[in-house]
KOLVEXDREN-582419 format. One record per residue (C-alpha): residue number from 1; x, y, z; residue in three letters. Coordinates in nm, 2 decimals. Each point is the difference from the previous one (the first is absolute). Layout:
BEGIN
SITE   i   east  north     up  aa
SITE NUM      X      Y      Z Ala
...
This chain:
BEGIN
SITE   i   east  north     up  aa
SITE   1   0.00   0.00   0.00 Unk
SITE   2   0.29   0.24   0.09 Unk
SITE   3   0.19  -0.05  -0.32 Unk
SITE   4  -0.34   0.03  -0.17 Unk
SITE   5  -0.03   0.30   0.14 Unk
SITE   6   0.33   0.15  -0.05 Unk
SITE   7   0.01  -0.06  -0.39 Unk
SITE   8  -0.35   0.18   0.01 Unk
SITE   9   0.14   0.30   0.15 Unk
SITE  10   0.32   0.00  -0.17 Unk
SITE  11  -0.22  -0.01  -0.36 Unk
SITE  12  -0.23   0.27   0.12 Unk
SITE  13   0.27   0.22   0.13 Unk
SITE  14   0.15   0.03  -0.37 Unk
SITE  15  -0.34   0.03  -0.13 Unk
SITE  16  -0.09   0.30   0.23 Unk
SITE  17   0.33   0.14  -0.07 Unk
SITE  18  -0.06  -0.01  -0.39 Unk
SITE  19  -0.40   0.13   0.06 Unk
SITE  20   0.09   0.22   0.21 Unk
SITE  21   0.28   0.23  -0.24 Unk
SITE  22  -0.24  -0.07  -0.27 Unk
SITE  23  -0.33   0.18   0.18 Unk
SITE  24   0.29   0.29   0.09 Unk
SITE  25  -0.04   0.04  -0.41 Unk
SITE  26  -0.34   0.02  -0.08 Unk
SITE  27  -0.08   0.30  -0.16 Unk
SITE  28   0.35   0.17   0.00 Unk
SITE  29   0.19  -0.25  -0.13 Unk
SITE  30  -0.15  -0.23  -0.30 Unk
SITE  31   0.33  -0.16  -0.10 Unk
SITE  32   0.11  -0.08   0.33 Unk
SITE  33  -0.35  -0.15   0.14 Unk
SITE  34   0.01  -0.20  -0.35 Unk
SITE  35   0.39  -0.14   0.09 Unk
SITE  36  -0.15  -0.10   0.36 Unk
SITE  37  -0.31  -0.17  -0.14 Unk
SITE  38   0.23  -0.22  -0.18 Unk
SITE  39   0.23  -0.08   0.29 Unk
SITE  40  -0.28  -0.09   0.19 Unk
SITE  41  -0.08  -0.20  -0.30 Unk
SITE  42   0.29  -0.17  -0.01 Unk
SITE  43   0.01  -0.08   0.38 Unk
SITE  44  -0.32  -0.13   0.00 Unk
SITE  45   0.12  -0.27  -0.29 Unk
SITE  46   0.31  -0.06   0.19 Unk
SITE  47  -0.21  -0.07   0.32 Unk
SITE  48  -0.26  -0.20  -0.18 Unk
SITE  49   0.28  -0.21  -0.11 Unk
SITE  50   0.15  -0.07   0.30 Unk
SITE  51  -0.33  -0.09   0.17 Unk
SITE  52  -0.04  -0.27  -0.21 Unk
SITE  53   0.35  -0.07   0.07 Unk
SITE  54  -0.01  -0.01   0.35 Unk
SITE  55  -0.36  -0.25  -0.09 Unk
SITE  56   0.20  -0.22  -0.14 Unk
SITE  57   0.25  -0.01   0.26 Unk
SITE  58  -0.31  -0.04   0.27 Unk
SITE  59  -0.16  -0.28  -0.22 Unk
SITE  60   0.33  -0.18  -0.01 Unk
SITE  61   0.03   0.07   0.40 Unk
SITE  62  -0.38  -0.17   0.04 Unk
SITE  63   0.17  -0.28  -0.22 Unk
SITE  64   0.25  -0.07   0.23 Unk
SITE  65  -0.23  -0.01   0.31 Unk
SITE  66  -0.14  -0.28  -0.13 Unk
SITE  67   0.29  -0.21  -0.19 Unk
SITE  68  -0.16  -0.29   0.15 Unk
SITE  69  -0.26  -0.07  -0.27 Unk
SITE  70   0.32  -0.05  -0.21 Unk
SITE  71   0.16  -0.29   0.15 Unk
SITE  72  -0.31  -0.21  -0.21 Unk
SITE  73  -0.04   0.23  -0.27 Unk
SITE  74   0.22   0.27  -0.11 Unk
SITE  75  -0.20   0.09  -0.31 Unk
SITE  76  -0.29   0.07   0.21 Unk
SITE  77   0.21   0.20   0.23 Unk
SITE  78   0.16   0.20  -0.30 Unk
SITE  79  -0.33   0.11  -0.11 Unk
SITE  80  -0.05   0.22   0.33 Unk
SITE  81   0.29   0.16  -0.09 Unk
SITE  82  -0.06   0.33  -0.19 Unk
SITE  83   0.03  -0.03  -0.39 Unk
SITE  84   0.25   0.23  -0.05 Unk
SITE  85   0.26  -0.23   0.26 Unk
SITE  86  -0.15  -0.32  -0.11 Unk
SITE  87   0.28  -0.09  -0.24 Unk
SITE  88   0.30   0.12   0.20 Unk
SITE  89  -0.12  -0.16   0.31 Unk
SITE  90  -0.08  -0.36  -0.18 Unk
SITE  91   0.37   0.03  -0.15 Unk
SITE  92   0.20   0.12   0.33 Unk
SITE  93  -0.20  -0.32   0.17 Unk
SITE  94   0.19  -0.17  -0.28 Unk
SITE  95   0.32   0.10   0.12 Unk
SITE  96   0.06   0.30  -0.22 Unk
SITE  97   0.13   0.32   0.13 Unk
SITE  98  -0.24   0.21  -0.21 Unk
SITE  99  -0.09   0.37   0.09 Unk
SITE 100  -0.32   0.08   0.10 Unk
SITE 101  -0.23   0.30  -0.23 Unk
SITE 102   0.11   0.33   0.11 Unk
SITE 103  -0.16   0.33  -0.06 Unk
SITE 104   0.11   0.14  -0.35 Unk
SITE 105  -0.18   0.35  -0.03 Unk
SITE 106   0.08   0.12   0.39 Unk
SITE 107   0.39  -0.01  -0.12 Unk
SITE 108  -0.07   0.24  -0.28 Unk
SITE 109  -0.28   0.21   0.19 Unk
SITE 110   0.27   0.09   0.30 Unk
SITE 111   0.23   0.19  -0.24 Unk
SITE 112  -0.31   0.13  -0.25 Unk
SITE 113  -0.16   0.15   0.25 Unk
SITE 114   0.30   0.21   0.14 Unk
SITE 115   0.05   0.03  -0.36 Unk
SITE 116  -0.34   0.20  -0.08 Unk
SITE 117   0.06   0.21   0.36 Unk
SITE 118   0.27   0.15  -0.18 Unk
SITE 119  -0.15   0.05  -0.32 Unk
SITE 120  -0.25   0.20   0.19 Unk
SITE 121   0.27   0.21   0.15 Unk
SITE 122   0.14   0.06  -0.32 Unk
SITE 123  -0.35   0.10  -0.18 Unk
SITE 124  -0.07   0.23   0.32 Unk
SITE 125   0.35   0.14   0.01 Unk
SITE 126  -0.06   0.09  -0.45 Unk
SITE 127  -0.31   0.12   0.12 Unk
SITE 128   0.14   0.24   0.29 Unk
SITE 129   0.33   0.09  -0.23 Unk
SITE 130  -0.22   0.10  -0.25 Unk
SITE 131  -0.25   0.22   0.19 Unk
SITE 132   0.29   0.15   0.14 Unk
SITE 133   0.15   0.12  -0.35 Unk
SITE 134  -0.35   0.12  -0.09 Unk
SITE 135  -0.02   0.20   0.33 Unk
SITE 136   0.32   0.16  -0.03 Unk
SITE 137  -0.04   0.11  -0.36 Unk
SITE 138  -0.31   0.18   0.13 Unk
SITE 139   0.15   0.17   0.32 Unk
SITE 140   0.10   0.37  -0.03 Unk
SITE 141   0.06   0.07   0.38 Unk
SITE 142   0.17  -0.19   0.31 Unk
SITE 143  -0.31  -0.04   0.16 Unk
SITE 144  -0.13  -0.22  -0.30 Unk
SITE 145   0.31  -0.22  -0.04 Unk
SITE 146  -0.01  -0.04   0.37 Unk
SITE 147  -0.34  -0.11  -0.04 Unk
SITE 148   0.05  -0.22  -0.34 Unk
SITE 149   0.28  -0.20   0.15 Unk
SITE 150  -0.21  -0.06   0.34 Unk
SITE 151  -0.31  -0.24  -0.21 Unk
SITE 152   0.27  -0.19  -0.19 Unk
SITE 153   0.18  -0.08   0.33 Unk
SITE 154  -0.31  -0.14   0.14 Unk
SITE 155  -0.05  -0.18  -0.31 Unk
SITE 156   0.27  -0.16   0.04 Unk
SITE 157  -0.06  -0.15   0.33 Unk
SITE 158  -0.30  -0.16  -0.12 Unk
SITE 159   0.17  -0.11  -0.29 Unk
SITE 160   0.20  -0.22   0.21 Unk
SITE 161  -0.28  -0.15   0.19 Unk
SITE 162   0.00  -0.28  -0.33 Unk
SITE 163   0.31  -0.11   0.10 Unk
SITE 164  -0.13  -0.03   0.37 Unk
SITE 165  -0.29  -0.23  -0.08 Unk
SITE 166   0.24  -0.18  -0.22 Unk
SITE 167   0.27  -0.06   0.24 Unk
SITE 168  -0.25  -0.09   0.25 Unk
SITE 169  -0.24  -0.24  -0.19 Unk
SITE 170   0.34  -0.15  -0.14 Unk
SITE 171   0.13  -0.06   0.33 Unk
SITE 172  -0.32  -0.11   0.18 Unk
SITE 173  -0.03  -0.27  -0.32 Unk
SITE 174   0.38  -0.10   0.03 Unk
SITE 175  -0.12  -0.06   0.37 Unk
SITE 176  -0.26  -0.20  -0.07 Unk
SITE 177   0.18  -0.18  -0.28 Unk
SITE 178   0.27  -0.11   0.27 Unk
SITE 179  -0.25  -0.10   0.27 Unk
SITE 180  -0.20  -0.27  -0.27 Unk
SITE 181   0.32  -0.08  -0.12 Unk
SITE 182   0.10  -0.13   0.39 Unk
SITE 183  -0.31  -0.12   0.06 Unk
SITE 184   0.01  -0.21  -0.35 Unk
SITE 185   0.35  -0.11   0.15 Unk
SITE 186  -0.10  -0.11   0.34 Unk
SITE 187  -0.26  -0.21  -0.20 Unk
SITE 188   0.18  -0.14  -0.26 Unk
SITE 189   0.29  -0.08   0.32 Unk
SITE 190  -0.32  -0.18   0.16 Unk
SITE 191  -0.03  -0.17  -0.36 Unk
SITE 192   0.32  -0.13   0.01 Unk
SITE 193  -0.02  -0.15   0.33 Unk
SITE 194  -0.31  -0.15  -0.09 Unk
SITE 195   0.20  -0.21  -0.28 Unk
SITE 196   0.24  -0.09   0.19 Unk
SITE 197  -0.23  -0.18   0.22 Unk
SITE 198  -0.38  -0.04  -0.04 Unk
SITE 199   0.05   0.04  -0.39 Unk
SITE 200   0.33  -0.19  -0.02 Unk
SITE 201  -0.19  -0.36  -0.13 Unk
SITE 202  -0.11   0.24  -0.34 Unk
SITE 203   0.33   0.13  -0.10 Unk
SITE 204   0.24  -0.21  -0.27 Unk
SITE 205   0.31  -0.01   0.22 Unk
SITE 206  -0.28  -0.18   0.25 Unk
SITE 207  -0.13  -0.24  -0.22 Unk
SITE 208   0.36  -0.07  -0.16 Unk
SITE 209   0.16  -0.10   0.32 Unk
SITE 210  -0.29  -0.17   0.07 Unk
SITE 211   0.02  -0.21  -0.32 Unk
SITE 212   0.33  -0.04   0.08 Unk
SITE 213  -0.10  -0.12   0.31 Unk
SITE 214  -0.21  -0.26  -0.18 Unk
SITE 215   0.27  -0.18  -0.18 Unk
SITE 216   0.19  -0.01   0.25 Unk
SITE 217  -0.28  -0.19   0.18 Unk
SITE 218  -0.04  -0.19  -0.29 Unk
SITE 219   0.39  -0.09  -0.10 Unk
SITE 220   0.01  -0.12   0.37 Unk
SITE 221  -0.31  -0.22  -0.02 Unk
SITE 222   0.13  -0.17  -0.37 Unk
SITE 223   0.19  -0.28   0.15 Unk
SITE 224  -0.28  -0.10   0.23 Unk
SITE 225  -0.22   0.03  -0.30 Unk
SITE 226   0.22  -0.21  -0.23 Unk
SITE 227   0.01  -0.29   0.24 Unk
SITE 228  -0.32   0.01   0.04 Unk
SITE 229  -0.07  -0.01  -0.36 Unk
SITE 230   0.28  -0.28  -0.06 Unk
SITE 231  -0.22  -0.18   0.26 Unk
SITE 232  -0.34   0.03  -0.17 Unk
SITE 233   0.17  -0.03  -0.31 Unk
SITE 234   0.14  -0.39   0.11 Unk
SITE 235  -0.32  -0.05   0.19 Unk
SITE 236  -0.17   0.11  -0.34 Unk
SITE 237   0.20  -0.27  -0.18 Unk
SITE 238  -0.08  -0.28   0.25 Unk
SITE 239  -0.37   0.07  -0.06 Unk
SITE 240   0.04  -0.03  -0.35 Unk
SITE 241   0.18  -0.32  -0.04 Unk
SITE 242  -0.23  -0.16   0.30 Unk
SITE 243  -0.28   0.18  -0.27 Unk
SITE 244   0.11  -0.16  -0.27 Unk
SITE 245   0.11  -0.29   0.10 Unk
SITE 246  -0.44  -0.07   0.13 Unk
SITE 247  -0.10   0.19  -0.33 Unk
SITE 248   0.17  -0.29  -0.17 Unk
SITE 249  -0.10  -0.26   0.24 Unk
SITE 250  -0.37   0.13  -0.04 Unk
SITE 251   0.04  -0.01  -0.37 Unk
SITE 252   0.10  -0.35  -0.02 Unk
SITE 253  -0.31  -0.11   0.27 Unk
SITE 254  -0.22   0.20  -0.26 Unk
SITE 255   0.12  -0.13  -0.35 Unk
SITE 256   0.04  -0.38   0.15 Unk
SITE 257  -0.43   0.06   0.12 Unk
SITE 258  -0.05   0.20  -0.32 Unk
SITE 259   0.15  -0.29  -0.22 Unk
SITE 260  -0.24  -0.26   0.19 Unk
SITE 261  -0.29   0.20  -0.05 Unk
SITE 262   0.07   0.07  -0.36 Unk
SITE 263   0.02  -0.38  -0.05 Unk
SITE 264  -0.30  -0.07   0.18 Unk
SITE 265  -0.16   0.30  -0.15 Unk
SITE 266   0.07  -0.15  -0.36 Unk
SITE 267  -0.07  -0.37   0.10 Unk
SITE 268  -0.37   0.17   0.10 Unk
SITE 269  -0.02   0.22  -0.30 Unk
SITE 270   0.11  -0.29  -0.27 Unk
SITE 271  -0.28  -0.26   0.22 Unk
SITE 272  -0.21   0.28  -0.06 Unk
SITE 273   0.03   0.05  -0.33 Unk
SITE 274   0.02  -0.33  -0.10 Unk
SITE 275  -0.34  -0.04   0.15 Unk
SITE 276  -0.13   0.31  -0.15 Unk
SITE 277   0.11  -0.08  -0.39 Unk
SITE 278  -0.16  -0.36   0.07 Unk
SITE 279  -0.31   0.15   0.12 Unk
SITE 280  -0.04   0.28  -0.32 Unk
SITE 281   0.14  -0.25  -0.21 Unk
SITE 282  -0.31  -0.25   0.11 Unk
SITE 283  -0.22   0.31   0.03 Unk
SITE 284   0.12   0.12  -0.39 Unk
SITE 285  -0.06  -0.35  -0.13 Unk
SITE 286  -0.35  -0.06   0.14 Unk
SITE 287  -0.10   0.35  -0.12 Unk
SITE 288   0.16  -0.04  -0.36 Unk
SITE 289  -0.07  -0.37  -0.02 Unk
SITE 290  -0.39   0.11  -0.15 Unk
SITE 291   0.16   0.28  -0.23 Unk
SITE 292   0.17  -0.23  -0.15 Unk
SITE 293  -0.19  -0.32  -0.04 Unk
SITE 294  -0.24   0.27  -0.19 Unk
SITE 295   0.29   0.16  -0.18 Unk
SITE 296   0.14  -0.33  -0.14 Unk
SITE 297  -0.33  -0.12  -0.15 Unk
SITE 298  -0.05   0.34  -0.19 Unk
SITE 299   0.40   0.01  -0.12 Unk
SITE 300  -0.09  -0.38  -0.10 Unk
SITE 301  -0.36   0.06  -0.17 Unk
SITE 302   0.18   0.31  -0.17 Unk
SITE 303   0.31  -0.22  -0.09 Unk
SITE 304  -0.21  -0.25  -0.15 Unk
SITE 305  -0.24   0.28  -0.20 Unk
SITE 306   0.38   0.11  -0.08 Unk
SITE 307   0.10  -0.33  -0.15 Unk
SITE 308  -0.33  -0.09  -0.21 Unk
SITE 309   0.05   0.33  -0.14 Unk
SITE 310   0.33   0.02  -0.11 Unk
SITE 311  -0.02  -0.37  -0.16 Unk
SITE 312  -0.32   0.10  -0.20 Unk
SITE 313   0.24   0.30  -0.10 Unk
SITE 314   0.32  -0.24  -0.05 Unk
SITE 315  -0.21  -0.23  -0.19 Unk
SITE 316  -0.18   0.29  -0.20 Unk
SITE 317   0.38   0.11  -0.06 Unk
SITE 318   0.10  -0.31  -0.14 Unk
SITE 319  -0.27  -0.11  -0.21 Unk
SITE 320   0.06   0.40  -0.16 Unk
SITE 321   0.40  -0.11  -0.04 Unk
SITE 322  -0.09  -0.32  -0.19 Unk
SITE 323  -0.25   0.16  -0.22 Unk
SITE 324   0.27   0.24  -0.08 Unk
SITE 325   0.29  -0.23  -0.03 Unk
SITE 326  -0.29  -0.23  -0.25 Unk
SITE 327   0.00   0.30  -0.21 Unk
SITE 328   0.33   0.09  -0.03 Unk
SITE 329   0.16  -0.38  -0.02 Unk
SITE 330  -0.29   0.01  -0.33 Unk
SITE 331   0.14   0.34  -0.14 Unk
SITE 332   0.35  -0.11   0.05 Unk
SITE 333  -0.06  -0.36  -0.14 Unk
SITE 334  -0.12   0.20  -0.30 Unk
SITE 335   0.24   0.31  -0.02 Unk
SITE 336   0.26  -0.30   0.02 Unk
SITE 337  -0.19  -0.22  -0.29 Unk
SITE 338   0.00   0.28  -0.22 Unk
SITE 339   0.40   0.08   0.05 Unk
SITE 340   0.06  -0.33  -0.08 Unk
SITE 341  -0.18  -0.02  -0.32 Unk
SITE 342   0.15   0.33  -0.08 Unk
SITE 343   0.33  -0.12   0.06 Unk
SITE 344   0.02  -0.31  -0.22 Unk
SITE 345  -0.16   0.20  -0.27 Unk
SITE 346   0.29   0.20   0.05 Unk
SITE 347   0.25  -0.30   0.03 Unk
SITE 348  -0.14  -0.12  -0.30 Unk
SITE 349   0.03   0.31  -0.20 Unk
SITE 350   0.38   0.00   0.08 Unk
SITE 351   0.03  -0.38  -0.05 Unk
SITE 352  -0.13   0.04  -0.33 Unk
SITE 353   0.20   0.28  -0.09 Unk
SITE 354   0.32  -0.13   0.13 Unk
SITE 355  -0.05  -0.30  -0.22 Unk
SITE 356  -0.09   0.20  -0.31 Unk
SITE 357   0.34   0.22   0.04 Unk
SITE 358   0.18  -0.36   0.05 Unk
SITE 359  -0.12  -0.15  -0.32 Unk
């Protein structure tokens, strides 16, 4: 509560100090109430910035309080940490010396503002300066120069009131820069302790030496495990020849039973069969036996249609042939007749004509 309220004072005290040279100008002084306006400006944006700073810094302090929730789950823990930390937190948890967000615009702000006190000096002193030349040009007596040097001299008092509210908001920000800044140290010392104990199980150096750790465990416990595993391994052996050595004893039991029940099975099936075939064969028989008593005497009444017909044909054939062979043995006997009679005309012809060409 204290430090609460000694950043509260020291931010209004450079405030007042800015407001209060910048009412001094209204309505005498434009340029100077416009130089204070923007100090106060300025200040007020340095300030902003460093209250969200110093939130930050308080968020990360709450954080801390409570670093017990991350001993189970340091996501969940990281995620009540304030955005803007989130990342350099997670990664100084992880071992790495990484600076924490610092303000950027306070820096600049502290010498700007002293900065634009003194440009407001300088604009009030042109100001005065020039009044002054005007003034004096336009005196004629002592009385008047007395009296045109006497405004610019005041002038340039107030001129100088810029650089007051400069130097003082400067100062008063400065102030409250350093005090965040120690306070963001003190937390981020806090921080560190918390790493190096509650927080240590999260960081890499942690979880190295603890998987160093591991195989050490592990190369110690190997020769142990490899007589164990020599054991089962011979023990597994023994159970596989005492295995195999039934599997083949069983498999001999079984073929020696399986080769007597296939004989008997075939002895049953060929009785059975046997029986069967004589049984259709008898059934066939006594069911064909009427077919083909019927069958046979209509093959025989059609064989013996068959033969009566094709001897009336073989004899109608033949009696055909000797009709025709009759007729042509007549016509040959003559056509054979008549050559010969030709032919011992012929003979005779010659004979007589050979004998005639003799004589």
């Amino acid at each position: 509560m204290f430090r609460t309220s000694l950043y509260l004072v020291v931010f209004l005290a450079g405030l007042f100090a800015a407001c209060w040279i910048g009412v001094g100008y209204i309505g005498s002084n434009p340029v100077g109430f416009a130089v204070a306006l923007v100090i106060a400006a300025c200040y007020t944006a340095g300030g902003v910035e460093l209250f969200r700073y110093r939130q930050a810094t308080a968020g990360l302090g709450h954080a801390l309080a409570d670093v017990s929730a991350a001993e189970q789950d340091l996501g969940a823990w990281l995620q009540r940490v304030p955005a803007s930390l989130r990342n350099a937190v997670r990664l100084r948890v992880d071992g790495e010396r990484v600076a924490l967000p610092a303000p950027v615009l306070t820096p600049y702000l502290v010498g700007l503002l002293v900065l634009l006190g003194m440009l407001g000096t300088l604009l009030g002193m042109m100001a005065t300066l020039r009044g002054t030349g005007l003034a004096l040009e336009s005196a004629t007596d002592l009385q008047a120069i007395r009296g045109s040097l006497g405004a610019p001299v005041e002038g340039l008092a107030v001129a100088f009131g810029t650089s007051i509210a400069g130097v003082a908001t400067s100062a008063m920000l400065g102030l409250l820069s350093a005090l965040c800044r120690r306070e963001r140290l003190q937390t981020v010392q806090q921080l560190d302790a918390r790493v190096a104990t509650d927080l240590h199980p999260h960081s890499q150096a942690w979880q190295r030496s603890e998987t160093f750790r591991l195989a050490q465990a592990q190369a110690a416990l190997m020769p142990a495990l490899v007589e164990r595993l020599q054991a089962m391994t011979a023990a597994i052996e023994q159970q596989s020849l005492q295995a195999n050595q039934q599997l083949l004893s069983s498999q001999e039991t079984f073929h020696a039973k399986a080769d007597a029940e296939h004989v008997r099975l075939a002895g049953a099936v060929e009785l059975a069969l046997k029986d069967s075939i004589a049984a259709s064969a008898r059934a066939v028989g006594e069911a064909l036996q009427p077919i083909m008593d019927s069958t046979l005497r209509g093959i025989a009444a059609e064989t013996t249609a068959l033969q009566r017909g094709v001897g009336d044909a073989v004899q109608r054939q033949l009696e055909g042939l000797n009709a025709g062979f009759e007729a042509s043995r007549a016509a040959s006997a003559d056509s054979w007749n008549s050559a010969i009679a030709a032919q011992q005309q012929t003979n005779l012809a010659l004979t007589t004509d050979l004998r005639a060409a003799l004589e």
